[in-house]
N, C-alpha and C positions, 0 to 999 in steps of 0.2 A: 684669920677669917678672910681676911682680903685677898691673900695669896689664892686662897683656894678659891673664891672666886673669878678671882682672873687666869687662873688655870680652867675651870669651870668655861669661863667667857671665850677663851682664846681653843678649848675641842670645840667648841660649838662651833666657830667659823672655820676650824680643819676640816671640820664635816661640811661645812656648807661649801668649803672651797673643792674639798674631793667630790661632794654629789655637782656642784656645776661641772667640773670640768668634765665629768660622762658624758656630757649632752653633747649630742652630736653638732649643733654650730658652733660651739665652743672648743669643740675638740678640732673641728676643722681650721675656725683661728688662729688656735695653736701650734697646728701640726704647719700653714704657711708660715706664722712669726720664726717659727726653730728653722727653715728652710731662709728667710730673710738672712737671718744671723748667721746661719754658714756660711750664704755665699758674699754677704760684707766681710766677713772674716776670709774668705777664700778671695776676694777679690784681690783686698789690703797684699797677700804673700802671692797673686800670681800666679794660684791654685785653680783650676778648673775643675771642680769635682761634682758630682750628685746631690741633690739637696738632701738627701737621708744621707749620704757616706756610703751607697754601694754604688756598683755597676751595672745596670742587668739592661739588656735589649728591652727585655719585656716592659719599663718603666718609660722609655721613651716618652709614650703620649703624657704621662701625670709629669716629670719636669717640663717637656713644653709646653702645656697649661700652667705651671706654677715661674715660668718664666713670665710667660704674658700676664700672670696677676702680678710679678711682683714689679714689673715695668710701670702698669696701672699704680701700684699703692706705695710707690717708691719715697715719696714727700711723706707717707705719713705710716704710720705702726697702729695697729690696733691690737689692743691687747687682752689677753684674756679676761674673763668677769673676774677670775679670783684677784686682778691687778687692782681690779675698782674697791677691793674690800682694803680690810686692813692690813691682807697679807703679802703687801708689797714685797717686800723681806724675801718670800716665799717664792714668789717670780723672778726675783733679780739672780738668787740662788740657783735657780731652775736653769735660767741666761747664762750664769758664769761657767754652772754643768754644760750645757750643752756646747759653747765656746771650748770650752777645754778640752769634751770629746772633738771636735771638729781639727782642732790644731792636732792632736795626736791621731786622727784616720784620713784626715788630708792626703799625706803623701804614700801613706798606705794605697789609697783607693789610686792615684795617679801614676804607683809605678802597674800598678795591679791592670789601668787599663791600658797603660802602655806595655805590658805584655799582651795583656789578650790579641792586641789590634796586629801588633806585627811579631810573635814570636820570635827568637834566632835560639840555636842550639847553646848551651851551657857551655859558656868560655872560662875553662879556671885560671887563665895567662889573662883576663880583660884587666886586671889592676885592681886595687883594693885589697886591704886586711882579709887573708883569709880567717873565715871564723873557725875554732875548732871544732874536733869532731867530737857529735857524743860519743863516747867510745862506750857507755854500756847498753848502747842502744847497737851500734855496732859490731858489739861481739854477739846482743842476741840473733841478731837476724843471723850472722854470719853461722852461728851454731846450725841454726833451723838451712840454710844453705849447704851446712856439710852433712847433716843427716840425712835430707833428701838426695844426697852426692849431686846436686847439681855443678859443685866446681870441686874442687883438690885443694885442699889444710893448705900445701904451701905455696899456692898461688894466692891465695888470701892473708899468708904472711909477709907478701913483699910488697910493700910500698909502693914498688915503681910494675907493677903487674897490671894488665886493663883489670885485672878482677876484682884489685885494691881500690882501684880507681874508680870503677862504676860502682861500688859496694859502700864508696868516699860518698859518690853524688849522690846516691839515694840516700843515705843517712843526713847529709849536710846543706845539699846544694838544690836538692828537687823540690819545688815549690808543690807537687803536688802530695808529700809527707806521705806517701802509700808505709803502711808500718804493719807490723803481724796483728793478725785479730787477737783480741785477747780472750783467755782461757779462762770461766772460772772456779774448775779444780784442777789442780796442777797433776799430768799426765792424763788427763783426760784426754780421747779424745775427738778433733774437731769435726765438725759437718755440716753440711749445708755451706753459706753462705762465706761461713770464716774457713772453707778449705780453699771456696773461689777467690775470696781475697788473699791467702795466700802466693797461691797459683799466680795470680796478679802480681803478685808483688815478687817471684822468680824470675817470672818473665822479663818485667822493665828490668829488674838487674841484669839477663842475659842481653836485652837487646842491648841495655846500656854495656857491656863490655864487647858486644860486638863495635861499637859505636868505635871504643878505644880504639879497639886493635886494628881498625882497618881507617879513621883518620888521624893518630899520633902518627906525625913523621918517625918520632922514633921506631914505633912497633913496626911500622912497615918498610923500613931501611933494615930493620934486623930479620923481618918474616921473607922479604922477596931480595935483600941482596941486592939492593938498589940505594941509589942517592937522591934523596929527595931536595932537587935543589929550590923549589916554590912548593910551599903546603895550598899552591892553587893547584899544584899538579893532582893531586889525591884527593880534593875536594867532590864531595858527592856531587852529581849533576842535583838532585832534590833532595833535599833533609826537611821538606816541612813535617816542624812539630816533635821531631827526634831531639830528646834530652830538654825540653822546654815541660812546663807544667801542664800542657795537654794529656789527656786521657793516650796511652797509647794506642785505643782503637783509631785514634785519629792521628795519628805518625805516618807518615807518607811510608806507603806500600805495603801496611798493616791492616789489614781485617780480621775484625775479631767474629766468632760466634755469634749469631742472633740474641738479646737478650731480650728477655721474658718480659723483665718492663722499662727497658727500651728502646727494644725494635733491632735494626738491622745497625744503621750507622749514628755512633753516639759518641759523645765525649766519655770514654769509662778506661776503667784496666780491668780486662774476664781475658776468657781463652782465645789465642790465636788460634784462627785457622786457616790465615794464610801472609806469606810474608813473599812479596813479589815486590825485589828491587833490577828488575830487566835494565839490563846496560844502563848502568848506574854510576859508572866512574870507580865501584868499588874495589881498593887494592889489600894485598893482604891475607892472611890463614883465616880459616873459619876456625874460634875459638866454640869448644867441646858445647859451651853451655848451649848454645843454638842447638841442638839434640837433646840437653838433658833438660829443658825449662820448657817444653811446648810440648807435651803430651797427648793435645789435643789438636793440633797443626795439621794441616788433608794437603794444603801445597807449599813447597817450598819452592822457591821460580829465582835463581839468581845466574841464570845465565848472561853471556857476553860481560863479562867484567874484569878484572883485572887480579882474580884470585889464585892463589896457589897454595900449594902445602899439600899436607895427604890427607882424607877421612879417616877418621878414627872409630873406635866400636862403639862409639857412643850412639853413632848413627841409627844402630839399630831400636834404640830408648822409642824411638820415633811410629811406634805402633799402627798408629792412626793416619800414617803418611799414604796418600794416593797420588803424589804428584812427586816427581823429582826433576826439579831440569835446573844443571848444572855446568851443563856444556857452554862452548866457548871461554873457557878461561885458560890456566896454566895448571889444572892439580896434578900432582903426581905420584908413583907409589900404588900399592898396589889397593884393588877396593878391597876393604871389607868382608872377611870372612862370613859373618854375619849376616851378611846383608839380607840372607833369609826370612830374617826375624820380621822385617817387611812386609808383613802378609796380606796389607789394604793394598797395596804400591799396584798402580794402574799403570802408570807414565816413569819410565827412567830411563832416563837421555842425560850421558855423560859425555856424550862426543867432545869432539874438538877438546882436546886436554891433552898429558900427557904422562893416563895410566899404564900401570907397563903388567908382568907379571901373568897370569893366569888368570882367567874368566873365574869367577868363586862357585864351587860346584854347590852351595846352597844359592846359588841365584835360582835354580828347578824349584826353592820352595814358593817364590812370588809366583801362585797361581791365578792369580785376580790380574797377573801383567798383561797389558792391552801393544805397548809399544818399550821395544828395548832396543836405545840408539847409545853405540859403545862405540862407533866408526873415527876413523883418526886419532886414533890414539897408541898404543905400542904392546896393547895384549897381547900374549904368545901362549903356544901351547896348543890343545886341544879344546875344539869346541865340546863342553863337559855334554856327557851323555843325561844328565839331568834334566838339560835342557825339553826333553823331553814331554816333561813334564807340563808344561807352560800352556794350559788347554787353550787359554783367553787368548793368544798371541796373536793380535794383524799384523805390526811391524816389527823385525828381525832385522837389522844394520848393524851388519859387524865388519862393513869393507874399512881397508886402510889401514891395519894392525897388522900383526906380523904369525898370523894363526898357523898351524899347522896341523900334517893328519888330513884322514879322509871328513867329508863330511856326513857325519851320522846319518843311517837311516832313522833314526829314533824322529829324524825331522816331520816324517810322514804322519808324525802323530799329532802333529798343532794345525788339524785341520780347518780354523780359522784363518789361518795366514794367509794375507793379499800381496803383503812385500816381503820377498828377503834378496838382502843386498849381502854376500860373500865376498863379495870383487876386490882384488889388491889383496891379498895375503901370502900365504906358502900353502894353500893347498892342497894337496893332492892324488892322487887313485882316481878310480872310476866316479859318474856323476850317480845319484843311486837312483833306482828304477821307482824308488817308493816317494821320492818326490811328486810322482803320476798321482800320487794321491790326495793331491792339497787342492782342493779342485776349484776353491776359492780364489787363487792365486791371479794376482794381476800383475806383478813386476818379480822380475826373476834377474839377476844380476849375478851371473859366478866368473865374470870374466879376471882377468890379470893373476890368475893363479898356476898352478902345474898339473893341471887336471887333466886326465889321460882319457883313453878306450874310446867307444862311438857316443854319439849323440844317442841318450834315450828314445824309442819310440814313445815311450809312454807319454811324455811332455804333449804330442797332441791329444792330451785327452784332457788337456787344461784350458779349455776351453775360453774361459775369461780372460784368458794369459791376452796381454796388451802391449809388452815389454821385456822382450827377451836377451841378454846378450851373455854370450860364451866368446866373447874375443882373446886372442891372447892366453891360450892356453895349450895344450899338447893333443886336443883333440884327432880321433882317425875318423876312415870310414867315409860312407856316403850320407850327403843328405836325407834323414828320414821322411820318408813322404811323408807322414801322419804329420807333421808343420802345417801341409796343404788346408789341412781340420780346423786348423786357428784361425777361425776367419774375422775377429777381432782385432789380432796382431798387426800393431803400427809399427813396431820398429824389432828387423832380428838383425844385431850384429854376433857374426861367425869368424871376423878377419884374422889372420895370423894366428892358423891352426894347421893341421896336416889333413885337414880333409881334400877327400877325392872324389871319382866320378864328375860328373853332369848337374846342371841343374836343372829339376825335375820341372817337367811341363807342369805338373798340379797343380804347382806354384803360383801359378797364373790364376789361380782360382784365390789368391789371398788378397781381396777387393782393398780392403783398409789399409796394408801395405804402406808406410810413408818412406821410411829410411831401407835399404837390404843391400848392407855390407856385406861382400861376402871376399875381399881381398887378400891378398898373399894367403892365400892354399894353393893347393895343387888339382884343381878342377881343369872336366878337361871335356870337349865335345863344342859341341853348337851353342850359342845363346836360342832357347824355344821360342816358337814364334806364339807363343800364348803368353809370353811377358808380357803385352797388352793388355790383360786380364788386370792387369795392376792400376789400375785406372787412380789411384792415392798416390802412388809413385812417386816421388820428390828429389831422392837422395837414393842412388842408383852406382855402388862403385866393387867392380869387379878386377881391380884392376891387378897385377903380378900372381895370374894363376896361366894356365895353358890351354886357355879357351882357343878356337878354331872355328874354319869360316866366316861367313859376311856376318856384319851385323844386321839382323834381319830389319826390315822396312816398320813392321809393327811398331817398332819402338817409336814411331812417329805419333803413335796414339796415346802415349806419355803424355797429356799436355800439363799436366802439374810438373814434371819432372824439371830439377835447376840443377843438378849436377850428374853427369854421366861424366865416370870412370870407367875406361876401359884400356888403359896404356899397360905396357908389358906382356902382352898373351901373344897367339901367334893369328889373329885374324888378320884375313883376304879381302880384296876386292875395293870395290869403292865406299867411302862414306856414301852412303844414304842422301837423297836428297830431301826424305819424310822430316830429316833432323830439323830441317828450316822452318815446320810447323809446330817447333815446342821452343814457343815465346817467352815462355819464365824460365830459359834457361842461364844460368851465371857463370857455369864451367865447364868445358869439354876437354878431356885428354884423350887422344887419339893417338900416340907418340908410341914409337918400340913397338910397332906390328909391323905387319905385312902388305900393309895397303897401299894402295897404288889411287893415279887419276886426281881428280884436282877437288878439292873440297868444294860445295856447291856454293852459286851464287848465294841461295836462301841463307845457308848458314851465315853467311859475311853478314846478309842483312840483318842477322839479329845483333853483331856487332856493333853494326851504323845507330841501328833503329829502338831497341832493347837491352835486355840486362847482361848480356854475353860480353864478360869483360875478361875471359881465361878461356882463351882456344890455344891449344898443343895438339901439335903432328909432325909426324919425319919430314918436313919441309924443305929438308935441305938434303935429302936424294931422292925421296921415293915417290911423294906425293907433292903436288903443287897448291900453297895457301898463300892465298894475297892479303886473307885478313888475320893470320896466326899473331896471338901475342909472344906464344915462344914455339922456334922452329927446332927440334932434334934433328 
């Protein structure tokens, strides 16, 4: 009877000590005393942690209020009402709990914010017991990896593989534990949210084996055939957040997808759609999974860096791609048969590399292509008559290769086109007449090829044309008047061709005019006294053709004009004395004609006085220059 009594005795103050402690001053009490005893206990080892045991910005203001109470209450403890009952016992228990959590999430919380504050990327060489790996956690994901073929069975069986390796640190080393969503019927299958976590969790293991492959000294002594004598040499210029337990939408040069409910930029793992590492310091092959783990990716932007190897057909996985820029690096081999498959791809710019082989005649299927930059690189062959196809095209750069063949009429059909650069290749035949049809066109470049017959008339019916040069090539024939039409046209280089005739008075009617090369051809007649029409004039060099008579006076109305070429022809007579009133001039050659009489005073003054620091003429029989820099 006693017993139960005092069983009796002893719920009744259980109850009375759980209904005080809801009350809110009571609970407040409490919740400083437990925050007291952490940080005396945190004090003692040296710990600086949170008075609950997390981290969060948002907590800020409530520890520094509960700093400044506990400065105030520091001499004295108050304790809860259940202390003042009989259930002393009951507090001191409560104490020794909460002590005991505090010593075990201590250094938890302390390494935890000495990541947050300054990240570095996952070092497996920093020292310390490596811990095993769960290996049946790692052969699940690894299954769910080779199903979706994002890598190859036996790059995932070697040990010493980047694919081994990031496939190691997501299972062992990544603090942010990304793992498959789980299923609950087995073959079932997934959607919605656990297909995105999946997709997440592809991703970070591709970027992490890109990670490998391109800063292991090893991989990249064996990928570019180099010797990596300082792993500072191949060190990224930025890796913030790459291989740390950051979300990888926040890995330096990673944006993901908008999320639904978290906005734009956010600490998570969802879909890339865009991975822009621009001169980046990065060395090394792009390993396949960068194609087969980002389905959902619009740009890729890894130009200027330090990469080489070939594309693979993985490339084409990339569905969803609108952006490709890959130029300035080392790749080589030929593109991608595929590359077709491409059919969002706005932007592909492979320049500066060194692909070789044939243009891929499914490039005609990227009909969405706005600019295809292929220039300096070692393509050969023909430009594929696919091309055709490409309705969306402004920009066409295919100079610097080694192309060959006529260039297609089919061009006449990308009648958006503003730029096409041909220039540097092999060339050759006629230039075609259905180019007249691109009426968009603003830069025309087919120089340094083997391009034969006359100059199109049709070209002046291109109205916009701004930019023309056919230099260096096998051209005949006369000047087409219809150029007279471009009254737009800043710069026509024609030099070192086999054109003949005169230069057409019309010409003078070409106001905007800056540069008009027209050197080493075979022209032959008068210089027009309506070259003054040219009033943009700058860059003026006629020189190794078989021009005849004076040069006319007009040319003094040039006053933009800084270099007159006119050595090697067979003009007469005296230099001009108009010459002395074109003040911006920096070069004159006068040398290997027929001129007689003495260069004028004015000219010398622009020596003394102005920019005239290249004056050349037969000085030394024919003509007399007191101020020549070099005398023939």
């Amino acid at each position: 009877g006693q017993s139960a009594s005092t069983a009796a005795s002893n719920n009744n103050k259980l109850k009375s000590f759980t209904s005080g402690w809801t009350s809110r001053k009571e609970h407040e009490e409490s919740r400083k005393l437990i925050m007291m005893a952490s940080r005396r206990l945190s004090s003692q080892n040296n710990v600086n942690i949170s008075p609950f045991g997390v981290d969060r910005d948002d907590d800020d203001d409530d520890i520094e209020n509960n700093n400044n109470y506990y400065q105030q209450q520091r001499h004295r403890i108050i304790l809860p009402m259940c202390c003042l009952d009989n259930l002393k016992f009951i507090c001191a228990l409560s104490l020794l709990a909460v002590a005991l959590v505090a010593i075990i999430v201590a250094p938890s919380v302390l390494v935890n914010r000495n990541n947050t504050e300054g990240e570095v990327p996952w070092n497996p060489w920093a020292g310390g017991k490596e811990t095993p790996l769960d290996m049946a956690r790692f052969d699940r994901i690894k299954d769910r990896i080779l199903e979706h073929r994002i890598s190859h069975a036996s790059v995932l069986e070697d040990p010493s593989s980047p694919q081994y390796k990031a496939l190691a640190w997501l299972v062992r080393d990544d603090e942010r534990h990304v793992d498959l969503p789980q299923i609950d019927d087995e073959g079932s299958k997934m959607t919605g949210n656990n297909v995105d976590d999946e997709i997440a969790l592809f991703q970070r293991y591709a970027l992490a084996v890109f990670w490998f492959q391109t800063t292991d000294a090893e991989f990249v002594e064996e990928s570019l055939g180099m010797t990596v004598e300082n792993p500072r040499d191949i060190a990224w210029n930025n890796a913030d957040g790459w291989m740390t337990s950051k979300g990888l939408c926040l890995w330096y040069g990673v944006t993901c997808h908008p999320h639904q409910s978290y906005g734009v930029k956010y600490d998570g793992d969802f879909h890339v759609a865009m991975l822009n590492l621009t001169s980046n310091n990065i060395h090394g092959v792009l390993p396949g999974e960068l194609f087969t783990a980002f389905l959902k990716m619009t740009v890729l932007d890894l130009h200027q860096n330090e990469l080489a190897g070939t594309l693979g057909r993985e490339l084409a996985n990339m569905l969803e791609l609108e952006d490709l820029f890959l130029n300035g690096n080392s790749f080589e081999g030929q593109l991608p048969d595929n590359i077709g498959a491409l059919r969002s791809l706005q932007n592909l710019n492979v320049h500066d590399n060194e692909f070789d082989g044939p243009i891929p005649v499914s490039i005609g299927e990227l009909e969405n292509l706005r600019e295809l930059g292929m220039f300096n690189n070692q393509f050969s062959g023909r430009i594929p008559l696919s091309i055709g196809n490409l309705k969306n095209l402004i920009a066409l750069y295919l100079e610097s290769n080694q192309l060959t063949g006529n260039i297609p009429p089919v061009i006449s059909q990308l009648t958006a086109l503003e730029d096409i650069r041909l220039r540097n290749n092999m060339l050759n035949g006629p230039i075609p007449t259905e180019i007249g049809e691109l009426k968009e066109l603003r830069t025309l470049y087919l120089d340094t090829n083997k391009l034969s017959g006359a100059i199109p008339t049709e070209l002046g019916t291109l109205y916009k044309l701004d930019d023309l040069q056919m230099y260096d090539n096998e051209l005949k024939g006369n000047l087409p008047l219809e150029l007279a039409f471009l009254s737009g046209l800043t710069t026509l280089y024609l030099d070192a061709n086999g054109l003949t005739g005169s230069l057409p008075e019309e010409y003078g009617e070409m106001h905007a005019l800056e540069e008009l090369i027209i050197s080493s051809n075979q022209f032959t007649g008068e210089l027009p006294a309506t070259i003054r029409g040219m009033k943009s004039l700058k860059n003026f060099r006629g020189s190794d053709n078989q021009f005849q008579g004076e040069i006319p006076v007009d040319i003094g109305k040039l006053l933009k004009l800084e270099y007159l070429m006119l050595d090697s022809n067979q003009l007469t007579g005296v230099p001009p004395v108009e010459l002395g009133e074109l003040k911006e001039l920096k070069a004159v050659h006068l040398h290997d004609n027929n001129l007689s009489g003495e260069v004028p005073e004015a000219v010398c003054d622009l020596r003394n006085s102005f920019f005239l620091n290249d004056l050349q003429a037969d000085c030394e029989d024919d003509i007399i220059c007191a101020c020549c820099t070099t005398c023939h």
